[in-house]
ZAMARGU-4260 file (C-alpha; in steps of 0.2 Angstrom, whole numbers, plus 5000, padded with zeros to 4 digits):
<rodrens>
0) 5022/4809/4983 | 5032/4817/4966 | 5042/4830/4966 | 5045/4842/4951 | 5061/4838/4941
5) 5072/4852/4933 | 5063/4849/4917 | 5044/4851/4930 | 5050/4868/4936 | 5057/4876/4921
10) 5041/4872/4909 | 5030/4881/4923 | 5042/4893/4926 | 5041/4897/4909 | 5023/4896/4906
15) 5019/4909/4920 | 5032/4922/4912 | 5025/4918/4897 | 5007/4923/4901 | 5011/4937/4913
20) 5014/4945/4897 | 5000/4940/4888 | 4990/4948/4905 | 4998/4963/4903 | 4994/4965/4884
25) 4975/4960/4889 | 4974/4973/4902 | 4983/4986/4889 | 4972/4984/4879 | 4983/4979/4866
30) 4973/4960/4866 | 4954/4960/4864 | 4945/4946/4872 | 4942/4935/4858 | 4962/4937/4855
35) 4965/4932/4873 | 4953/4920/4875 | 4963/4905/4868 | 4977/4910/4879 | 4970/4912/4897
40) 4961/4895/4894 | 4978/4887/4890 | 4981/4894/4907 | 4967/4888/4915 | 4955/4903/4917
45) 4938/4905/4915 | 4926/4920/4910 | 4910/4916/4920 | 4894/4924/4924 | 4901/4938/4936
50) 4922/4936/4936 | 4938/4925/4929 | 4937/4907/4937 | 4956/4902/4940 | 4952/4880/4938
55) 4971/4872/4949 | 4977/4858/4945 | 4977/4843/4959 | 4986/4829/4948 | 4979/4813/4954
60) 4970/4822/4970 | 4986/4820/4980 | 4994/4836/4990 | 5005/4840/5002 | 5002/4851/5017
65) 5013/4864/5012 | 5002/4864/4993 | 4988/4866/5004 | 4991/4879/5013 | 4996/4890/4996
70) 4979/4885/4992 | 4973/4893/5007 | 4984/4906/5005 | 4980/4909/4987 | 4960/4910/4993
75) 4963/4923/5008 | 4977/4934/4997 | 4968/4932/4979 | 4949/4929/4982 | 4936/4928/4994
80) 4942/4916/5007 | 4936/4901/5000 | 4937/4888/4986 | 4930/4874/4979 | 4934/4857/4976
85) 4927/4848/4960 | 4923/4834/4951 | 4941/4831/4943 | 4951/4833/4959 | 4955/4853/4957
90) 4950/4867/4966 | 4943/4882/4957 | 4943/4901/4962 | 4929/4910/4960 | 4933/4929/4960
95) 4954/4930/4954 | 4956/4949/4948 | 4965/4948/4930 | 4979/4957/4936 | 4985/4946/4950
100) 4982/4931/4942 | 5001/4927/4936 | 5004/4931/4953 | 4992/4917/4959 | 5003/4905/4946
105) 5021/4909/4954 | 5015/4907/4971 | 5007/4890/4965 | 5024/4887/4955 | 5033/4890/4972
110) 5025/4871/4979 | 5026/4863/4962 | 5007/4867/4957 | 5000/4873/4941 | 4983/4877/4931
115) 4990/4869/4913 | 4978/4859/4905 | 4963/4862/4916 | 4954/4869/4902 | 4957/4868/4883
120) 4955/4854/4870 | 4968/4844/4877 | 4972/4831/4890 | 4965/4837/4905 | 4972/4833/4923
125) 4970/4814/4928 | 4962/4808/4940 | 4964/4793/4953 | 4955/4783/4966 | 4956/4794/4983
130) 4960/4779/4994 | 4974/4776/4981 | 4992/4767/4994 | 4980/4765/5008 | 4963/4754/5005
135) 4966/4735/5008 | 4958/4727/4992 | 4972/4737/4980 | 4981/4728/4968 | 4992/4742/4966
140) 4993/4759/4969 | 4988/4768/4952 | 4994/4784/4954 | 5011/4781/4949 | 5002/4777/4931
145) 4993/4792/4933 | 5009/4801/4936 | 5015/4795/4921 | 5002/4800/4909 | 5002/4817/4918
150) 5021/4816/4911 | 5018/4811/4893 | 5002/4819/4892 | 5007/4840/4897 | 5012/4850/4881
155) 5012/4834/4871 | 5014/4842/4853 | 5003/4831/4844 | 4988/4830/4856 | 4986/4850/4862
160) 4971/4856/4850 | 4961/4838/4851 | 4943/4838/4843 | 4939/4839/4861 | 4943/4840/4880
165) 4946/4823/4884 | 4949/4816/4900 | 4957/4799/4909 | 4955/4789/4926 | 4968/4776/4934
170) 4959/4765/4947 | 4967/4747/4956 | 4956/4742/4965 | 4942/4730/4960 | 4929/4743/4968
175) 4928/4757/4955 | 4928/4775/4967 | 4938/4785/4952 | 4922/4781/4939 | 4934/4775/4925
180) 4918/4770/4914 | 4912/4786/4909 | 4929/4795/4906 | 4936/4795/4888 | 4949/4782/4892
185) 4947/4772/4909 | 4961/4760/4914 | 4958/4747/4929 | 4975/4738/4936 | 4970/4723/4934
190) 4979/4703/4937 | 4981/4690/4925 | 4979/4674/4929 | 4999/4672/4927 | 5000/4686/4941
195) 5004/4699/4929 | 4998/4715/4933 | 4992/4725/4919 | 4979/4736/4912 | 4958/4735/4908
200) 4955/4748/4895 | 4941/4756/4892 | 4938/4771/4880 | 4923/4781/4875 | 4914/4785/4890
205) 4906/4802/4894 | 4893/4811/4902 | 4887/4829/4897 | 4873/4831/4882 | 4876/4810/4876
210) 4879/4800/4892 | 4888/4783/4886 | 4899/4771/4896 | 4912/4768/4891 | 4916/4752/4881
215) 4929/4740/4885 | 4945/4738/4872 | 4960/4727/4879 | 4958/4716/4892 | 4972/4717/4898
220) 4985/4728/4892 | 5004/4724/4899 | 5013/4738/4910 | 5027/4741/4897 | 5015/4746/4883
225) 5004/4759/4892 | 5011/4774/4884 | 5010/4766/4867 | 4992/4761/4869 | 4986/4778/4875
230) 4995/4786/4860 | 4987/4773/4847 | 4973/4779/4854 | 4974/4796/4855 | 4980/4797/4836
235) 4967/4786/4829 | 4953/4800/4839 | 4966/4814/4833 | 4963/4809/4815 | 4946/4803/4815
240) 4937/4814/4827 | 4923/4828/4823 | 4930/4845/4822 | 4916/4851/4812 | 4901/4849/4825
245) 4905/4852/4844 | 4892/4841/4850 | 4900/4827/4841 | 4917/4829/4845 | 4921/4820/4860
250) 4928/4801/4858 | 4912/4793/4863 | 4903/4797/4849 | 4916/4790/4840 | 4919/4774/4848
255) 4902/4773/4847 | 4898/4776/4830 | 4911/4768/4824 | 4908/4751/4835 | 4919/4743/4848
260) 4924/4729/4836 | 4930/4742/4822 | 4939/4754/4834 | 4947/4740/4843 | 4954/4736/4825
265) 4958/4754/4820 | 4968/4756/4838 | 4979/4739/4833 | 4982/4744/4816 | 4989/4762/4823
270) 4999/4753/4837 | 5005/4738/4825 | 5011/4756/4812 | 5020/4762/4828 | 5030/4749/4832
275) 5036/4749/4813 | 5041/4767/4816 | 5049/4773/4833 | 5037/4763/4847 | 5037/4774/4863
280) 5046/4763/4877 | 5047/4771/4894 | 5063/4763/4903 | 5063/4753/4918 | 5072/4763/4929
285) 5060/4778/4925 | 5046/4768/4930 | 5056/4764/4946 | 5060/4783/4947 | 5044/4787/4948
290) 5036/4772/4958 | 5050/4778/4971 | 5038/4795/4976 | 5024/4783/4980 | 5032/4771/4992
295) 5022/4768/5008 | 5024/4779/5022 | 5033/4771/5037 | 5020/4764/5046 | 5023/4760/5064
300) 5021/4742/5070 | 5003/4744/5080 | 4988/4733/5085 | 4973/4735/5076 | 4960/4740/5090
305) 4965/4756/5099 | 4953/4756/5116 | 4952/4775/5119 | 4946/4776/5103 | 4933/4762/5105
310) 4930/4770/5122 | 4924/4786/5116 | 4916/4778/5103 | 4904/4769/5116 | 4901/4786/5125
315) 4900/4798/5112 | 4885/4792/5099 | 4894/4807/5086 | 4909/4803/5087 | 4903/4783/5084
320) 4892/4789/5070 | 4908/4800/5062 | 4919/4783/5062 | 4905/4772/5057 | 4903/4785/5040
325) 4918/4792/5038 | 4932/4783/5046 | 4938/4767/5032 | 4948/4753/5035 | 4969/4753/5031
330) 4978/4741/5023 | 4990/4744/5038 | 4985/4737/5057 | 4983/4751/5069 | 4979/4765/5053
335) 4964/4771/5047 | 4957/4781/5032 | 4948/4797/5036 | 4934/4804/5025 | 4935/4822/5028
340) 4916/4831/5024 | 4914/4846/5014 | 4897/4845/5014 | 4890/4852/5030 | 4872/4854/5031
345) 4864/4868/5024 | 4881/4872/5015 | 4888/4874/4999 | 4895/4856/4994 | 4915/4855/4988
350) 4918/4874/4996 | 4933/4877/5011 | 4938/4892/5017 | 4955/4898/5020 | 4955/4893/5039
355) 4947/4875/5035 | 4961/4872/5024 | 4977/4877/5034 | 4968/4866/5048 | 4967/4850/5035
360) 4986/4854/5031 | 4989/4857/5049 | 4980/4842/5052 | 4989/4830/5037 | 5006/4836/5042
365) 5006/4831/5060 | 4992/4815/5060 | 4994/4807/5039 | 5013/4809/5035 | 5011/4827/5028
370) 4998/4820/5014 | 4980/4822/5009 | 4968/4819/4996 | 4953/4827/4984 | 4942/4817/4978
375) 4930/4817/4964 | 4916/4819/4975 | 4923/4836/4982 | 4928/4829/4999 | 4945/4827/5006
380) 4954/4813/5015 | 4967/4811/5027 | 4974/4793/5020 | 4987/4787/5035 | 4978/4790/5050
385) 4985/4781/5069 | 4967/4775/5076 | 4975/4780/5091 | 4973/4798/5083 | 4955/4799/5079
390) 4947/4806/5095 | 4960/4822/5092 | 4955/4823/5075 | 4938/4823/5077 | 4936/4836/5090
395) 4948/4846/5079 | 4938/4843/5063 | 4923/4846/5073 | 4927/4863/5081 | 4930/4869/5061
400) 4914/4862/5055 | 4924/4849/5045 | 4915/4831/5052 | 4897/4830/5047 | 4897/4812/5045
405) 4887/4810/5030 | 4898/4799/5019 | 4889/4792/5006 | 4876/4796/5012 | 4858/4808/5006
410) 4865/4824/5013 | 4885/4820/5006 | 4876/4828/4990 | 4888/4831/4973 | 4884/4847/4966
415) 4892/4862/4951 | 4892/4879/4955 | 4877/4881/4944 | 4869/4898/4938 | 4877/4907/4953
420) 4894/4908/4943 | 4893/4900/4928 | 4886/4906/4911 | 4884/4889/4905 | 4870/4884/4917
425) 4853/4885/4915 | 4846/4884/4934 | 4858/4885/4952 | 4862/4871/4959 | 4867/4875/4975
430) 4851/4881/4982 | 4843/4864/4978 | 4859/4856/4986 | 4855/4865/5003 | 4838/4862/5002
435) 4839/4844/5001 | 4854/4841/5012 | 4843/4851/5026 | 4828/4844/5024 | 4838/4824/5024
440) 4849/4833/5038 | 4842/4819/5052 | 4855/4807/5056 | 4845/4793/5059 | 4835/4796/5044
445) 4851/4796/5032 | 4856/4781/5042 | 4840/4771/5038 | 4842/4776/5018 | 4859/4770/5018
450) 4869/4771/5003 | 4861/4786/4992 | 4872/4797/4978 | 4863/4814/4974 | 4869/4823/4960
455) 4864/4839/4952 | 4869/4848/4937 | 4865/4865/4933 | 4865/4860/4914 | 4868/4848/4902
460) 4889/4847/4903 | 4884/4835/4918 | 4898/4845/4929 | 4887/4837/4942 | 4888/4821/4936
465) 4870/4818/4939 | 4869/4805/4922 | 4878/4792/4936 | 4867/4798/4951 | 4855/4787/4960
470) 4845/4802/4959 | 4850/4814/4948 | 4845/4832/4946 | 4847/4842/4930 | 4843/4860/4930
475) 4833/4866/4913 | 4829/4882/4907 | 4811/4884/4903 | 4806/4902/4896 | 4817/4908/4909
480) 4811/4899/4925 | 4822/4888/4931 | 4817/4870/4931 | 4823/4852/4938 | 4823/4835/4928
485) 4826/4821/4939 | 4831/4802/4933 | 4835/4787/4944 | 4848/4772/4943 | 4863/4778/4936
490) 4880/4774/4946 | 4897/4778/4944 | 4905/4761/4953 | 4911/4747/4943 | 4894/4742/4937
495) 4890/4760/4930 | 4874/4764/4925 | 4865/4779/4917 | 4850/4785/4925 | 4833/4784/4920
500) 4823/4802/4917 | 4807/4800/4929 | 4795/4811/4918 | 4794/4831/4915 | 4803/4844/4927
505) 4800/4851/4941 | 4800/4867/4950 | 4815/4869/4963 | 4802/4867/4978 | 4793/4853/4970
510) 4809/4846/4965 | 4815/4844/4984 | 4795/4836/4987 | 4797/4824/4973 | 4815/4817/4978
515) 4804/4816/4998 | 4793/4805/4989 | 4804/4796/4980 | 4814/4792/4995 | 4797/4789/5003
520) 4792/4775/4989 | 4809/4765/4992 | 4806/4765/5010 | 4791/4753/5006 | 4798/4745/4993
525) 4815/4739/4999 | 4817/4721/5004 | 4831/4712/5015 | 4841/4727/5020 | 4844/4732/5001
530) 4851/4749/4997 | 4841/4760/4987 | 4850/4757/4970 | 4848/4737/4971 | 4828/4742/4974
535) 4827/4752/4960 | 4835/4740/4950 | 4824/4725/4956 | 4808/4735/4954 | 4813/4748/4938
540) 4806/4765/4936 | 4788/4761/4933 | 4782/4763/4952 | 4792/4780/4957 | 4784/4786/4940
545) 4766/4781/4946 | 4770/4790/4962 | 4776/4805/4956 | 4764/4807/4941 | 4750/4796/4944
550) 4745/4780/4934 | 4741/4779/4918
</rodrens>
């Protein structure tokens, strides 16, 4: 795991002083809030519908137990007991007072953690695949990449008031579980057939009011020239980007407009320029510096099969269905990965409370080599677990509420905060996430419809990234009643697609009927074991729509 350098711990050192003051000017009066709007979202915080939102930056969704439990520190001391995990790997606190906020950055400074660049027309935090140093099929562990364009990218000069947020994924493995393709530059570790391992890049992807997925620019992209790449890039949308419409402004519409062909070329021509000028070469030994904090854990020598664990798991049908959903296999014999749910039924998906996090750090400290994950699916993991350790780690994740075993499953729902904090939103989106997760609570049922990604947006940014949902909910406003548009297909993996919109909206009620029926429809319609996105794409959106709506 990285560890701040001297040159880390002075920049947040320095940032914190720096906007304590800037705090203390807000609350004198001496700023008004258009003054000090510019400033608290450099610093990560939000005006919502009811309080400041402090957004905490989880670089690459890897933490230590001793940065989780400041987090749950920070949420007992600061707010209400509680935060929430999101869709970029951060965890945001929903009532910080003002006051105490620069207080909330020094104690994350104390464990290396910061809330620069989660907000703000610049690079936002990157994120990585959760499995990242422990699944089997990597080609390489990306987040030291990741780690590297966290470097390049924080207070870089020349890319802090971008025409938009922008934001960037690192996955290497051949099964996409970090969505690369709808992320303003995605980048797959991929080998050549030499054996060179390099980069897949994509750029232009996005969800929000103009879905698009991103479109595919360099094949392949060797290790030594990332940096450079990104910054052709990054100059070329820098310089050619709208600032004059917001809805315009994000790189896809650029990529787009412009064509993959004719942005490939401009990105060339910048990067040829580069090389005439100072070219951006990051040296060996810094790579190796860097690639030093992700070395793998020392695993012991064990076999694969541990029989108190398959023991229990012949007795006990919920511990078998908790290892069967959220137990994956390790590269490493005698280790496993552990999904850790934060989506119980009936609850508020992505939220802990204090308690449930000191027991996760607890928890990683003394059963995963003091290290967990956040994933963009607002779950955690434990990523070096001993199989012989399972049984203890279930009863305790159990006992805390903490091992639904709902992986990927109907009830394992993604969802914003919605109207209930955010003065974006146009509808909540929790209440229809609890409804649904309780009325798809029954095991066997979520068993029997397999695979299934619910995600729901209480408005059009797509912070609920229903555009790549297999069903996907978007709350709309409609003369002040709040109303639910649902669309089918999309997927995040690597063969992203964008949903289909079914027809008009719904109520919230109807809403949770419809997604019954639809559910319903594909239980007749499947063939041969097929999950419910290869149905959908087999049989297209024509008979859910009849369904739902009738024939025409």
């Amino acid at each position: 795991m990285y560890r701040y350098d001297e040159f880390d711990r002075t920049l947040v050192k320095e940032r914190v002083a720096q906007f304590r003051g800037q705090v203390a000017r807000r609350v004198a009066g001496e700023l008004t809030e258009d003054e000090f709007r510019p400033l608290r979202l450099m610093n990560g915080l939000y005006l919502q519908l009811h309080a400041y939102m402090l957004r905490v930056a989880v670089p690459y969704g890897t933490l230590s137990s001793r940065q989780m439990r400041m987090l749950a520190h920070i949420a007992r001391t600061y707010d209400k007991g509680y935060g929430h995990f999101t869709t970029r790997q951060n965890i945001q606190y929903n009532w910080p007072r003002l006051g105490e906020v620069p207080d909330i950055l020094d104690d994350l400074a104390s464990v290396e953690m910061h809330a620069i660049q989660t907000s703000g027309n610049c690079i936002r935090n990157v994120t990585s695949d959760q499995y990242a140093g422990a699944i089997a099929e990597e080609i390489e562990d990306p987040r030291p990449w990741a780690e590297l364009i966290r470097q390049w990218s924080t207070f870089h000069p020349e890319f802090s008031y971008l025409p938009r947020k922008f934001k960037i994924a690192v996955t290497g493995s051949p099964h996409d579980r970090a969505a690369v393709k709808v992320h303003d530059i995605g980048l797959d570790l991929v080998k050549s057939e030499a054996g060179e391992i390099g980069f897949r890049v994509h750029v232009g992807g996005g969800q929000g009011r103009t879905p698009m997925i991103a479109m595919t620019i360099r094949e392949f992209l060797p290790k030594a020239e990332l940096l450079a790449y990104l910054e052709a890039v990054m100059r070329t949308y820098n310089r050619l980007g709208r600032r004059d419409n917001l809805f315009k402004a994000r790189i896809k519409i650029l990529v787009h407009e412009t064509g993959q062909e004719k942005f490939r070329a401009m990105v060339d021509e910048e990067y040829a320029l580069m090389q005439g000028e100072s070219p951006i070469e990051v040296p060996p030994e810094e790579v190796a510096r860097i690639v030093a904090y992700f070395a793998p854990p020392a695993f012991e020598r064990l076999p694969d099969a541990d029989p108190a664990t398959d023991r229990l798991a012949a007795e006990d049908r919920d511990f078998a269905a908790w290892l069967r959903r959220n137990v994956k296999a390790h590269r490493a014999p005698g280790y496993a990965i552990v999904d850790i749910s934060l989506k119980p039924i009936g609850g508020v998906p992505g939220d802990a409370t204090a308690d449930q996090m000191d027991l996760v750090a607890d928890l990683a400290e003394t059963l995963s080599f003091d290290e967990l994950r956040v994933t963009h699916e607002q779950n955690l993991v434990l990523p070096h677990v001993r199989k012989r350790d399972l049984p203890e780690l279930w009863r305790r994740l159990k006992a805390a509420g903490l091992a639904t075993p709902n992986m990927g499953l109907a009830s394992d729902i993604i969802a914003c905060p919605g109207l209930d904090y955010c003065n974006l939103a146009n509808a909540r989106s929790i209440p229809i996430a609890q409804k649904l997760s309780e009325r798809l609570a029954d095991q066997a049922l979520q068993e029997d419809l397999g695979e299934l990604k619910i995600k729901i947006s209480g408005c059009i940014n797509a912070c609920g990234h229903h555009h790549v949902g297999h069903i996907g909910i978007l709350g709309v406003d409609r003369k002040g009643t709040e109303y639910y548009q649902i669309s089918l297909g999309g997927s995040a993996d690597e063969n992203t697609s964008l949903g289909e919109i079914l027809g008009p909206s719904f109520t919230e009620d109807d809403a949770v009927e419809v997604v019954d029926k639809i559910l319903g429809l594909y239980r007749e319609l499947r063939e041969n074991g097929e999950s419910f996105l290869q149905c959908y794409r087999r049989v297209g959106a024509r008979p859910f729509k009849e369904r739902i709506y009738g024939a025409h």
